[in-house]
matplotlib code that plots the C-alpha trace (Angstrom):
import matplotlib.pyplot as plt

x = [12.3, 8.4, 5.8, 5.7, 2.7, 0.2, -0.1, -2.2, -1.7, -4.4, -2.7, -0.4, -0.1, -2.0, -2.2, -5.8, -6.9, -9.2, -8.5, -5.9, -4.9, -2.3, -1.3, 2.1, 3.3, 6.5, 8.8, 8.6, 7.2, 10.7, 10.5, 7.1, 8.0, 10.6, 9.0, 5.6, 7.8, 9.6, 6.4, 4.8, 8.5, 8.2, 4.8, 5.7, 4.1, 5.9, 7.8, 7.2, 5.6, 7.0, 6.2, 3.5, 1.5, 1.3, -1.3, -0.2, -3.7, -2.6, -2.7, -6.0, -8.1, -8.2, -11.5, -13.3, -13.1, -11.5, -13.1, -9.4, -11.2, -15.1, -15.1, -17.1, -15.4]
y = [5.5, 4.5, 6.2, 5.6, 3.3, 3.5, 0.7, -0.2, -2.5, -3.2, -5.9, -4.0, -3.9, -0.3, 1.4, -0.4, -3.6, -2.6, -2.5, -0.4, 1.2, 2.7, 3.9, 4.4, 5.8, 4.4, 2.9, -0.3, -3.0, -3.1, 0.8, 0.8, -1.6, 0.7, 4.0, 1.9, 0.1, 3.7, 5.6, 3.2, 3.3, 6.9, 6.4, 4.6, 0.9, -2.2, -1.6, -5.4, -5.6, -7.8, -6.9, -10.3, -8.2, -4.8, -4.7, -2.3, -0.7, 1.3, -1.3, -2.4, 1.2, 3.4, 5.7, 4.1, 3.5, 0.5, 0.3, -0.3, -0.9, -1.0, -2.0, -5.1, -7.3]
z = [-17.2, -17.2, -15.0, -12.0, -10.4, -7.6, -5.0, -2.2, 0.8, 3.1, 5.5, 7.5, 11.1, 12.4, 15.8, 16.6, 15.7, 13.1, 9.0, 7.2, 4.2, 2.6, -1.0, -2.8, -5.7, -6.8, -10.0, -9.0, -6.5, -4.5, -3.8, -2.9, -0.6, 1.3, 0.5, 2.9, 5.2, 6.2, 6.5, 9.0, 10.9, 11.3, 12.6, 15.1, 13.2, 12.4, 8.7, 7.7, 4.5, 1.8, -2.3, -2.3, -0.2, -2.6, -5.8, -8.5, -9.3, -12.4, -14.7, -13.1, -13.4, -16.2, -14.6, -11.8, -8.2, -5.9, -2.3, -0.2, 3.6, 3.3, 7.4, 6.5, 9.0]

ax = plt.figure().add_subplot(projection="3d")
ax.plot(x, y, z, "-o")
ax.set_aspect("equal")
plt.show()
């Protein structure tokens, strides 16, 4: 089994209408998707993500930094 990956979602639906964020570490795009959709259930948001809407970011950094919600609206 490979390592598992880090992906971030900043389109989901949050308690105020301002921007959100969220990060997940899974094996794959499809359990990232369920492991997101059940956490915002639990807190009380709507569990509707889809996979288009994750970026796998461990492929993507090796050392540095990516800005998920800078609030420049």
């Amino acid at each position: 089994m490979s390592e598992p990956k880090f992906y971030i979602n900043t389109t989901f639906g949050g308690h105020y209408p301002v921007g959100t964020a969220a990060v997940v570490r899974a094996n794959d795009k499809e359990e990232a998707v369920k492991l997101l959709n059940n956490k915002l259930e639990s807190s009380g948001l709507k569990g509707d993500v889809e996979q288009w809407q994750l970026t796998c970011i461990s492929d993507a950094v090796e050392n540095g930094a990516i800005i998920l919600c800078d609030g420049n609206y």
